[in-house]
N, C-alpha and C positions, 0 to 999 in steps of 0.2 A: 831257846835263849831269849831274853828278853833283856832290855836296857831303857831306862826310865834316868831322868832326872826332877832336881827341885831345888830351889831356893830355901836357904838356912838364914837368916839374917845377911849376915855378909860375905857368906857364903854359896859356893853351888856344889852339891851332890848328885855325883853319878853310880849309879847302881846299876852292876850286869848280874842277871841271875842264869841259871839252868835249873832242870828236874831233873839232873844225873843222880848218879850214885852218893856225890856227896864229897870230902875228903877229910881224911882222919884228923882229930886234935891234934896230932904229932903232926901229921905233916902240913897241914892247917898252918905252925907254925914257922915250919921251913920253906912254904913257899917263894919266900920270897929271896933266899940264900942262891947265889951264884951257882948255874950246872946242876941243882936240886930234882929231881925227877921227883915225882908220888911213884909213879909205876916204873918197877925197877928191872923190867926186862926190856925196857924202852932201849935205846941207844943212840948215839947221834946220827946213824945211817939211816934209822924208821923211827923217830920220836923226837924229834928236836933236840938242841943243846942243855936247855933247861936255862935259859939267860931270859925268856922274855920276861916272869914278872919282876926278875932282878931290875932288868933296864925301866919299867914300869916305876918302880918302885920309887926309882934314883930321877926318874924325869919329873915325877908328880912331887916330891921332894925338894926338889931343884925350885919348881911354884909355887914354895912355903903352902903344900899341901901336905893329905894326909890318907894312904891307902890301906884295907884291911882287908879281910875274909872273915866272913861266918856262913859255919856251911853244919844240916842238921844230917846225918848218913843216911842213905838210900831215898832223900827228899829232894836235895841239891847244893849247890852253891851261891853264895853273892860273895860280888866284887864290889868294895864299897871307893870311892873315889870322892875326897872334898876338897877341895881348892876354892882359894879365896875368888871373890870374884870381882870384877872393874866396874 
């Protein structure tokens, strides 16, 4: 994993990558949905709730930012994070 930032204009972008497996367009676009799993034998006893990137979502949000995913399969994932800056 790896996490980098950088200035946009008047902005700041944070980027967290992996070289995982990746996560599918479908679900690419639910991650950010409330209790959401990708992997669906997970449960709330051994896999978390499936709330963090919901709460993620809604805090960066809240900073008149703006959160995404783009992820290429069996390469990895990035977590893209921009928020305005002071």
């Amino acid at each position: 994993m790896a996490v980098a930032s950088k200035k946009l204009g008047s902005k700041v972008q944070i980027v967290i990558t992996d070289t995982g497996i990746g996560i599918s367009d479908e679900d690419a676009q639910k991650v950010f949905e409330r209790f959401y799993r990708t992997e669906k034998s997970r449960n709330r006893r051994y896999g978390g709730s499936g709330i963090g990137l919901a709460i993620a979502k809604q805090l960066v949000e809240a900073h008149e930012g703006r959160i995404w995913i783009e992820c290429v399969p069996e390469k990895g994932t990035a977590v893209y994070i921009t928020l305005p800056s002071s």
